[in-house]
C-alpha positions as CSV (number, residue, x, y, z in Angstrom):
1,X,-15.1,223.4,-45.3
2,X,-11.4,223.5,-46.4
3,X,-10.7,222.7,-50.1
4,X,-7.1,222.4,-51.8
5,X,-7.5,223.1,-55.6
6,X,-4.7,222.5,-58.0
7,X,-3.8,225.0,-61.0
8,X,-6.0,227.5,-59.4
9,X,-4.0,230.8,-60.7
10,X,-6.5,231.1,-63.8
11,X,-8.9,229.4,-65.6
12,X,-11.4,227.0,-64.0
13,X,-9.1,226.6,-61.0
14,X,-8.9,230.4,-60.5
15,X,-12.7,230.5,-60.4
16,X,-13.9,227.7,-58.5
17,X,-11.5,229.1,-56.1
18,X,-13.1,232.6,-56.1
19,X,-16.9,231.2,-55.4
20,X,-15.6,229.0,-52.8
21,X,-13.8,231.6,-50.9
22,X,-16.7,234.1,-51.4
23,X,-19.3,231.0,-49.9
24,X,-16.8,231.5,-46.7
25,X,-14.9,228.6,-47.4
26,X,-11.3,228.4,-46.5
27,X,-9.5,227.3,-49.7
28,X,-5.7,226.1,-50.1
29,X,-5.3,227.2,-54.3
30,X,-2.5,226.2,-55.4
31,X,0.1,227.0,-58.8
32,X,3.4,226.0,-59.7
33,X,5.2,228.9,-58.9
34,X,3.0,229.9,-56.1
35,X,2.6,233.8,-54.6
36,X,-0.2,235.8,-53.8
37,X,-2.9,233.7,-52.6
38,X,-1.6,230.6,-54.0
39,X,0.3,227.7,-52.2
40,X,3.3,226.5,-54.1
41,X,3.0,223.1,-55.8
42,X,4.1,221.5,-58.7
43,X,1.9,218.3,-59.0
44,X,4.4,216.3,-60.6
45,X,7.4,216.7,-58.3
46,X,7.7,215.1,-55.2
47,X,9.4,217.4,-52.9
48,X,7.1,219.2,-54.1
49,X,4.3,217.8,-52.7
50,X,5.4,216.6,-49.1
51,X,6.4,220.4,-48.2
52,X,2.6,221.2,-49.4
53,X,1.6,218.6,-47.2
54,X,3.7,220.4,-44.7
55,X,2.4,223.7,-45.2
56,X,-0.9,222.1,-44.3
57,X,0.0,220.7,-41.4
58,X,-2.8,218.7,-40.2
59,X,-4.9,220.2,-41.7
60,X,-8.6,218.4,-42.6
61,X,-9.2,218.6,-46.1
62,X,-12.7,218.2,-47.0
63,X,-12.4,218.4,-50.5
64,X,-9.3,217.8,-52.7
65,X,-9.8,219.0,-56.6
66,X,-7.2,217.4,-59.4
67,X,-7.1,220.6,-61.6
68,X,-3.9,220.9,-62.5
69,X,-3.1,220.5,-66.4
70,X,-0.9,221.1,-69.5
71,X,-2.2,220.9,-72.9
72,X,1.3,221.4,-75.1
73,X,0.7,218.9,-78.1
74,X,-2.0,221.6,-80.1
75,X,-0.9,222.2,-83.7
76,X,1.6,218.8,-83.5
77,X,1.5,217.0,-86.7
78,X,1.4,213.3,-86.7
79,X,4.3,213.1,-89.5
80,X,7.2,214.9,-87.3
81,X,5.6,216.0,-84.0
82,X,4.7,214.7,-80.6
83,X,8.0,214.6,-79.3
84,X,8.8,212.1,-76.7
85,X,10.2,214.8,-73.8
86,X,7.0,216.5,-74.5
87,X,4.7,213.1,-73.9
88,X,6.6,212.4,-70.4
89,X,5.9,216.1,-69.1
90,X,2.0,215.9,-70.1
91,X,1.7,212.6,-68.5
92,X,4.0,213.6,-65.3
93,X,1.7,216.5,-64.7
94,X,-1.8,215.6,-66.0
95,X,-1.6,211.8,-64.6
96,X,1.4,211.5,-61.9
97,X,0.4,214.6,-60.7
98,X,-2.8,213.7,-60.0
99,X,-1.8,210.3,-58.1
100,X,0.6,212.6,-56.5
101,X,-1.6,215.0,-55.0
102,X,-3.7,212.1,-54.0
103,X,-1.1,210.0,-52.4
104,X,0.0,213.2,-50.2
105,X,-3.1,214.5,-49.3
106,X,-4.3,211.2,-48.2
107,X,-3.6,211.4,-44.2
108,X,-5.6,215.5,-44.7
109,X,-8.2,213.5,-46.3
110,X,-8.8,211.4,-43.7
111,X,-9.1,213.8,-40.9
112,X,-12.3,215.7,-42.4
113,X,-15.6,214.2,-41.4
114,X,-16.6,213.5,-44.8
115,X,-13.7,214.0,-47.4
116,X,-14.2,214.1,-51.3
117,X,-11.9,213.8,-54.1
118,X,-12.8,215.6,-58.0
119,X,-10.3,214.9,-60.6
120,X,-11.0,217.3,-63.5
121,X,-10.4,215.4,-66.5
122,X,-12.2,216.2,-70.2
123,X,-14.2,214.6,-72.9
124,X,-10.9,213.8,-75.0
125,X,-10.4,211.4,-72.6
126,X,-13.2,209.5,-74.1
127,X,-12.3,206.3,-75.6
128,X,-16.0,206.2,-77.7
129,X,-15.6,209.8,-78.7
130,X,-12.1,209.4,-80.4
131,X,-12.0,211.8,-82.9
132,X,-8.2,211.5,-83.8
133,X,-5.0,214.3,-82.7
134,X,-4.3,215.7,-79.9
135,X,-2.6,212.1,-78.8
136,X,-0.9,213.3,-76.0
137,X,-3.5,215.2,-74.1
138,X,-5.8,212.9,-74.9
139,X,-3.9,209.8,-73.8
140,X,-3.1,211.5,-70.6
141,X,-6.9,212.6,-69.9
142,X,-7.7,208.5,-70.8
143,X,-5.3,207.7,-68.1
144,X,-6.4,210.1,-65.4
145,X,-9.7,208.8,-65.9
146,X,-8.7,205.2,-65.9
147,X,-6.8,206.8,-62.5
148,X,-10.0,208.2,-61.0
149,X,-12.1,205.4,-61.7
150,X,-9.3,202.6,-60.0
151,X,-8.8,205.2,-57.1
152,X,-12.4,204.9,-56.4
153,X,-12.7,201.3,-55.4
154,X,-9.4,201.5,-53.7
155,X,-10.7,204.8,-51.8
156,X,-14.6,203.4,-50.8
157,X,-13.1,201.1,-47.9
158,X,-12.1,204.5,-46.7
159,X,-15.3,206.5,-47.4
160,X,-13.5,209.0,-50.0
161,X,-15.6,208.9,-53.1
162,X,-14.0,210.2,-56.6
163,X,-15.4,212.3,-59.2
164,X,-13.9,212.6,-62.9
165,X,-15.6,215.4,-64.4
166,X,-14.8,216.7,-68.0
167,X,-15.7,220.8,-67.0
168,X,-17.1,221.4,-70.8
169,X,-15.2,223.1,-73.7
170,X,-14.7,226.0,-71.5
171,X,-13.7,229.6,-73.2
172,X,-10.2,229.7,-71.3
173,X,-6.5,230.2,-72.2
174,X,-6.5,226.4,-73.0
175,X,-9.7,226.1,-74.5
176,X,-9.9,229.0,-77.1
177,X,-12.1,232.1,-77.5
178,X,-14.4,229.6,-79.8
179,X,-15.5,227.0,-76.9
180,X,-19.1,226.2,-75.8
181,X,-19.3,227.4,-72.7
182,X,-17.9,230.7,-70.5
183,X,-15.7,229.9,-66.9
184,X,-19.1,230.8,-65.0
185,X,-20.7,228.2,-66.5
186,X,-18.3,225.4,-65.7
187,X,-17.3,226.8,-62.4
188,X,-20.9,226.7,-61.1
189,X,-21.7,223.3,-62.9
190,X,-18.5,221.8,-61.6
191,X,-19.6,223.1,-57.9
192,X,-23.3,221.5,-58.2
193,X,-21.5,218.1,-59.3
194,X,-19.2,218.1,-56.3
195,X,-21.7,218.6,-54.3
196,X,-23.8,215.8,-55.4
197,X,-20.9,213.7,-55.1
198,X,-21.1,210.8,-52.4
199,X,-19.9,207.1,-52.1
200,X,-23.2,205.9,-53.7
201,X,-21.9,208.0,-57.4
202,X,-18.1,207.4,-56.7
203,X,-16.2,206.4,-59.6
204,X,-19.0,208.4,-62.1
205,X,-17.4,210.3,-65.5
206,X,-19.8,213.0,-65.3
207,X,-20.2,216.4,-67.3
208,X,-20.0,219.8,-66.2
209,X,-23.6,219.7,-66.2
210,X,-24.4,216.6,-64.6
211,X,-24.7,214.0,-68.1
212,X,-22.8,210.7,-67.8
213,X,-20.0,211.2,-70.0
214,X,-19.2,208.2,-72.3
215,X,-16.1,206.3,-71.5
């Protein structure tokens, strides 16, 4: 199986990539500034993306994960923060992005026997759970789900199904020392829920372990 993962130079994205490669998969990880391992690829520019698709080059992608993310607006104060530059870079990255990597990786897509899509997006993009800051993250989670979800009826006549998955409150650079859950935990959840995936769940907002996540 041949995967392409998105932010995969730490966090979750670093460690889905490591089980995957150690299974004997052949992964394509990717990070902005690319080296080592790691494919160049910044989600939100276009260039960008269609010399990705030409490193690929032909290449059958079995399964494409939406990683990639930016959570700048912690610590912003609703009386004199959340500048607007800083609400167009979260959405370019954490919603154009996504529909970027898509859009790109479409033709790869459709050359593997049974392709799958997982966009990794979070329970802040919850629209019942709305627990008030963070407006920017949270917004642009909302509208990568909203993304998934509309991707998923446009992507059935094709046989792709689409996963959103919020990966937990995972102990990582973005989600503090305090969080639930450790990288392992998510990684390996994330994996099970992927696999599961088919066109009879597409379009589900699950959790890292498998709950339906309220919208």
């Amino acid at each position: 199986m041949h995967l392409v993962i998105t932010g995969a130079s730490r966090g979750i994205g670093q460690a889905l990539m490591t089980r995957y490669t150690a299974a004997g998969h052949r992964v394509t990880g990717t990070s902005r500034q690319g080296g080592g391992d790691l494919a160049a690829l910044d989600v939100a520019d276009p260039a960008s993306q269609a010399a990705l698709a030409h490193r690929l080059d032909g290449q059958a992608v079995d399964l494409l994960i939406c990683n990639a993310g930016i959570y700048p607006d912690k610590g912003e104060r609703l009386a004199d923060g959340y500048p607007a530059g800083m609400w167009a870079d979260t959405f370019a990255t954490n919603v154009t992005g996504v529909f970027l990597t898509v859009q790109s990786l479409l033709p790869h897509l459709q050359r593997a026997p049974a392709p799958k899509i997982a966009i990794i997006s979070s329970q802040m993009a919850s629209s019942t759970l709305a627990p008030g800051g963070s407006y920017i993250y949270r917004a642009s989670k909302a509208a990568a789900l909203n993304l998934g979800r509309n991707l998923a009826v446009d992507l059935a006549q094709l046989s792709i199904p689409v996963g959103i998955y919020h990966p937990g409150w995972v102990r990582t650079d973005m989600g503090g020392e305090a969080a639930d859950i450790s990288v392992d935990q998510s990684a390996d959840g994330l994996m099970a829920r992927f696999e599961a995936l088919d066109t009879a769940t597409t379009g589900e907002f699950l959790t890292w372990d498998g709950r339906p996540h309220p919208f």
